[in-house]
C-alpha positions as CSV (number, residue, x, y, z in Angstrom):
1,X,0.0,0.0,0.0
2,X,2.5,2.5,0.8
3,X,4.4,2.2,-2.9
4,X,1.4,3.0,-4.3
5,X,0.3,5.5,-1.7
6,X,3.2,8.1,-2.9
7,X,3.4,6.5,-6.7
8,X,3.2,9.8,-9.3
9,X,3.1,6.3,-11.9
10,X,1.3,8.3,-15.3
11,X,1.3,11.7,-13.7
12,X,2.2,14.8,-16.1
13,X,3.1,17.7,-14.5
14,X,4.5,21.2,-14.3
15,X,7.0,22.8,-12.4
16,X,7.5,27.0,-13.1
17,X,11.1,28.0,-11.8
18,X,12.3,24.4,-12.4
19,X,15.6,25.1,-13.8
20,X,17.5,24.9,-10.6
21,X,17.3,25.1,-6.5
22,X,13.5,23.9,-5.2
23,X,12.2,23.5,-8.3
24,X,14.5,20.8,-10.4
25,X,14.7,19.4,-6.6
26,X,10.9,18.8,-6.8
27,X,11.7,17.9,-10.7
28,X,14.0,14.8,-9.8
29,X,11.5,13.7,-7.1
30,X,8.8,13.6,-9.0
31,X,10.4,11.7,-12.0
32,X,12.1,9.4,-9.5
33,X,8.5,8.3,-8.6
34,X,7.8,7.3,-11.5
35,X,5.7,10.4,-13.1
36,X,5.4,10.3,-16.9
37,X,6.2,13.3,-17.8
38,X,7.6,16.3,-16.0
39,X,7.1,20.0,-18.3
40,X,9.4,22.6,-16.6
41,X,9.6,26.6,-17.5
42,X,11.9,29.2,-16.7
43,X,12.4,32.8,-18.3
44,X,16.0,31.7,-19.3
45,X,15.8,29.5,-22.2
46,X,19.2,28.0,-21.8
47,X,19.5,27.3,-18.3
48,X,16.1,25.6,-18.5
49,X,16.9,23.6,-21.5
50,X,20.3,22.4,-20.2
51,X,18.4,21.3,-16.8
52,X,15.9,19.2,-18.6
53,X,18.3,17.5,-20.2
54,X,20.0,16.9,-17.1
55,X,16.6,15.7,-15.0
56,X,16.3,13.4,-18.2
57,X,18.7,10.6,-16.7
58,X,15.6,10.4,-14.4
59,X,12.8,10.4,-16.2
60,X,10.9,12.2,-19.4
61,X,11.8,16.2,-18.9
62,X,10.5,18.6,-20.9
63,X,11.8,22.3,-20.8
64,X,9.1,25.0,-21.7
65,X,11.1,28.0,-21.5
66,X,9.2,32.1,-21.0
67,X,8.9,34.4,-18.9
68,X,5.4,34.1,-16.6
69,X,5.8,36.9,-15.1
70,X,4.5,38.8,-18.2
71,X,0.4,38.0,-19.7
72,X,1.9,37.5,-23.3
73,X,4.3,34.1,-21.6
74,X,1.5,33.1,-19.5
75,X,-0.8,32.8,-21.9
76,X,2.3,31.4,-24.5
77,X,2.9,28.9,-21.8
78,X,-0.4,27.5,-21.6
79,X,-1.2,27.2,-25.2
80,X,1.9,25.0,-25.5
81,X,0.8,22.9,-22.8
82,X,-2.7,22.4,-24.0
83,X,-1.3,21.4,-27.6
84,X,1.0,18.7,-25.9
85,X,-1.2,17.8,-23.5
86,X,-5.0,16.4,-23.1
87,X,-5.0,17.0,-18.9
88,X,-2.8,17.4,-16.3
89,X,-2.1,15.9,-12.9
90,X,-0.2,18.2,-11.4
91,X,1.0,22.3,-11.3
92,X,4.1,23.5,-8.9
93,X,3.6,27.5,-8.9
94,X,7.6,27.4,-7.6
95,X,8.3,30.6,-9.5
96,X,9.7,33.5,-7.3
97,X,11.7,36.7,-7.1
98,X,12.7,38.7,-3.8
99,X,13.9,42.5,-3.7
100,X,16.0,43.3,-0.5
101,X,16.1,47.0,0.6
102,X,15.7,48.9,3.8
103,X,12.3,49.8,4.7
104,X,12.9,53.9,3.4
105,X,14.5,52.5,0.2
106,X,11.9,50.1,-1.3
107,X,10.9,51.4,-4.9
108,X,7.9,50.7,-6.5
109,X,9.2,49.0,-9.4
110,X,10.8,46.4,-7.2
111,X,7.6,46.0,-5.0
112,X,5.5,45.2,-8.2
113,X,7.9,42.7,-9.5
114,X,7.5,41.0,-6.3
115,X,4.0,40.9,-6.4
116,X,3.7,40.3,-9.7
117,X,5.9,37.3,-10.1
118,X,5.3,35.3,-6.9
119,X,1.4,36.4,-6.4
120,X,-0.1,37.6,-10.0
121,X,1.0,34.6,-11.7
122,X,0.4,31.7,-9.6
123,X,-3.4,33.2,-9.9
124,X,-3.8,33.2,-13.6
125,X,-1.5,30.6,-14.2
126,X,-4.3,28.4,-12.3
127,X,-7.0,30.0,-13.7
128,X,-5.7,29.2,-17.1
129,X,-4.8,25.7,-16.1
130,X,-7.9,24.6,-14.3
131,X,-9.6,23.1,-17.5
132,X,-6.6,20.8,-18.2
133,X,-6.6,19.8,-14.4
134,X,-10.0,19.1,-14.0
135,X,-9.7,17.1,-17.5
136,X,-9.0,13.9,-15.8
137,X,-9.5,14.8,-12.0
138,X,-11.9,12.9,-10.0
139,X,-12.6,11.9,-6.3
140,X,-10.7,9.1,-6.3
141,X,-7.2,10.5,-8.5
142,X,-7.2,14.2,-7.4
143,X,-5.6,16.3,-9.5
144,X,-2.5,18.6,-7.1
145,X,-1.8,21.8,-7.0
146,X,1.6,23.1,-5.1
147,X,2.2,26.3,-4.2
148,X,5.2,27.8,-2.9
149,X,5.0,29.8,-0.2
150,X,8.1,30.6,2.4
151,X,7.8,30.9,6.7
152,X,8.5,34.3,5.7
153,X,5.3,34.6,4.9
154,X,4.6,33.3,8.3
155,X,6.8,35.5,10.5
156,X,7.0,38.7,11.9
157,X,10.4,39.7,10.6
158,X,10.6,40.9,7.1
159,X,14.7,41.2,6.9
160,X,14.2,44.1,4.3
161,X,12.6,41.9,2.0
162,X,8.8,43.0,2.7
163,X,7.6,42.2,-0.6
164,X,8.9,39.4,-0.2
165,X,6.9,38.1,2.7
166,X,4.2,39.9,1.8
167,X,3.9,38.3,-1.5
168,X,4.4,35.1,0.9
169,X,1.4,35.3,3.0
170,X,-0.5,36.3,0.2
171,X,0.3,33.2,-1.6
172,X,-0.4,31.2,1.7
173,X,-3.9,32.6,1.5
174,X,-4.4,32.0,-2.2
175,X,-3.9,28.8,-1.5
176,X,-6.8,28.5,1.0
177,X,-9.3,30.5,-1.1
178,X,-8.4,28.4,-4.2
179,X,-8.4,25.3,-2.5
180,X,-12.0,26.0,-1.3
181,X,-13.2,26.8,-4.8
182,X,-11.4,24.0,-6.3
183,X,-12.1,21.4,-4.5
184,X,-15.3,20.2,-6.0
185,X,-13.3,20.1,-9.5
186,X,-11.4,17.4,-7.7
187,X,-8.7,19.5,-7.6
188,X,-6.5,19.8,-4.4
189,X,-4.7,23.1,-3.2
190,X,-1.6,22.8,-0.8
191,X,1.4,25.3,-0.1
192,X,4.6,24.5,1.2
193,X,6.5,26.5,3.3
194,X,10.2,26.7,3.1
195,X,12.6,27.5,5.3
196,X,16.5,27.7,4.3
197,X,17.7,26.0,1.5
198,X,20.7,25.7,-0.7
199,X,19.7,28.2,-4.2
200,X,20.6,31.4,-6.1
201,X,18.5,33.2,-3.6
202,X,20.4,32.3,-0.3
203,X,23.6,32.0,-1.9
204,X,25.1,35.4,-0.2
205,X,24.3,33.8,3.3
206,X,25.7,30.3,2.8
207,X,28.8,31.6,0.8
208,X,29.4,33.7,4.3
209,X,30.7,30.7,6.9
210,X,30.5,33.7,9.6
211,X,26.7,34.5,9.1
212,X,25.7,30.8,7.9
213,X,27.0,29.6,11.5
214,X,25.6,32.6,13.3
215,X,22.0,31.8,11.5
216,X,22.5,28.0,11.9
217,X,22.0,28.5,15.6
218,X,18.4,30.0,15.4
219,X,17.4,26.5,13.4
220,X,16.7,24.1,16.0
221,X,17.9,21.4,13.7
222,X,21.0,23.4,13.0
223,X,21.1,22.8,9.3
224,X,19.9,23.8,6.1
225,X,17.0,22.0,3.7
226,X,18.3,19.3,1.5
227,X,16.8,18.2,-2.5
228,X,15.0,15.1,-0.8
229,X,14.1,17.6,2.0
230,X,11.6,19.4,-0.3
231,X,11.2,16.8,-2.8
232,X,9.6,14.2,-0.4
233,X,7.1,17.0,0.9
234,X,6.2,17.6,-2.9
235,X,6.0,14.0,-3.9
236,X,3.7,13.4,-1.0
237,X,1.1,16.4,-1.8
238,X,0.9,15.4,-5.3
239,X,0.6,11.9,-5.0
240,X,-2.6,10.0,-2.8
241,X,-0.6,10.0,0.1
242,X,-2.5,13.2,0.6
243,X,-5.3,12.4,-1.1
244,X,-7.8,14.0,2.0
245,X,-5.0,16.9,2.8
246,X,-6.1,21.1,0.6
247,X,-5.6,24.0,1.6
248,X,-3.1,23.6,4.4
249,X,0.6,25.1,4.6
250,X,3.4,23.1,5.3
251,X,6.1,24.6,7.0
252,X,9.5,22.6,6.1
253,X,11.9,24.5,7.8
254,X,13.8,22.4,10.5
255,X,11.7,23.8,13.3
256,X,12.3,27.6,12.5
257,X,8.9,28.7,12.1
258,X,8.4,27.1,16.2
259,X,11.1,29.6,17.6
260,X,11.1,32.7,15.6
């Protein structure tokens, strides 16, 4: 029971931001588990091609590379998908952008990119996706829907990225409002929550051993998230292991979220 419990056997799904860090962790896991196909997107074209073909030793990868954050790739994005594809099983809304400044010093330009990227899109990207999701959804295969939210989002300290944790929390409560409204479509909303991990975005701390030590001790299992740390969170919401689990956020953080 429990190999088929977290079995994505025949599941096609789609991972934005999967070129590198979270997202081509969650890529590997979900071809590892035996998913058909895995469709990832990223605005670079060659970064995202050359990390298909690298999650292709795993499993069937497909890079679908644009830029989300604008309507014209959204709406590229999708048409692609729904030419390739008759439904599918799963969407990863991993896709995100921060913009560090002191509280006097935030622009507006940097605020909107925020918002745009890590709350705009995930909307209308599962707007635009529902049909396909619901295509082959039903109560007993639920179709998944991941979205990527951060205990920043969760916390009361912003560390000069506000838009970053607003666009967080927002996201945390997208997923419960969409998860509501979805759920008679068959279709399941979940969010995880991540704490640190190894990627472009936390490079600056972990490439300072002074500051990476000094942050260690405020993690009460005094180290960072792992690829099968996030990966085995992801495989489980998108598989029936979770099959009676929406709308909930996941905090996988190494006890962070308990002491800060």
């Amino acid at each position: 029971m429990i190999e088929s419990l977290f079995s994505m056997q025949g599941k096609v799904c789609l991972i934005t931001g999967g070129s590198r860090g979270l997202g081509a962790f969650m890529a590997q896991g979900f071809l590892e588990a035996g998913a058909e196909r895995v469709y990832i997107t990223a605005r670079k074209a060659a970064p995202c091609l050359e990390a298909a073909e690298a999650l292709s030793q795993f499993g069937d990868c497909v890079a679908l590379p644009g830029d989300i954050s604008t309507t014209e790739g959204l709406i590229e994005l999708v048409a692609e998908l729904n030419q390739r594809e008759s439904h599918l099983d799963v969407l990863v809304n991993n896709a995100g952008t921060a913009w560090a400044a002191s509280f006097g010093q935030v622009p507006e330009v940097g605020w909107d990119k925020v918002m745009d990227l890590n709350v705009k899109s995930p909307f209308f990207l599962i707007q635009a996706l529902t049909p396909l999701l619901q295509a082959k959804a039903s109560a007993e295969q639920t179709a998944a829907i991941i979205n990527i939210g951060s205990i920043a989002g969760m916390l009361g300290n912003g560390l000069n990225t506000f838009s970053y944790a607003a666009s967080k929390s927002a996201i945390h409560q997208l997923t419960r409002i969409t998860a509501t409204e979805l759920a008679p479509s068959h279709i399941r909303v979940n969010a995880i929550a991540p704490g640190r991990f190894y990627s472009k975005m936390t490079e600056f701390l972990s490439e300072d051993q002074a500051a990476f030590e000094q942050e260690l001790q405020t993690i009460p299992m005094r180290r960072w998230g792992e690829p099968g740390d996030i990966a085995g969170v992801a495989v489980m919401l998108a598989s029936q292991a979770s099959a009676f689990i929406t709308g909930q956020i996941i905090p996988v953080d190494g006890g962070t979220s308990l002491v800060n």
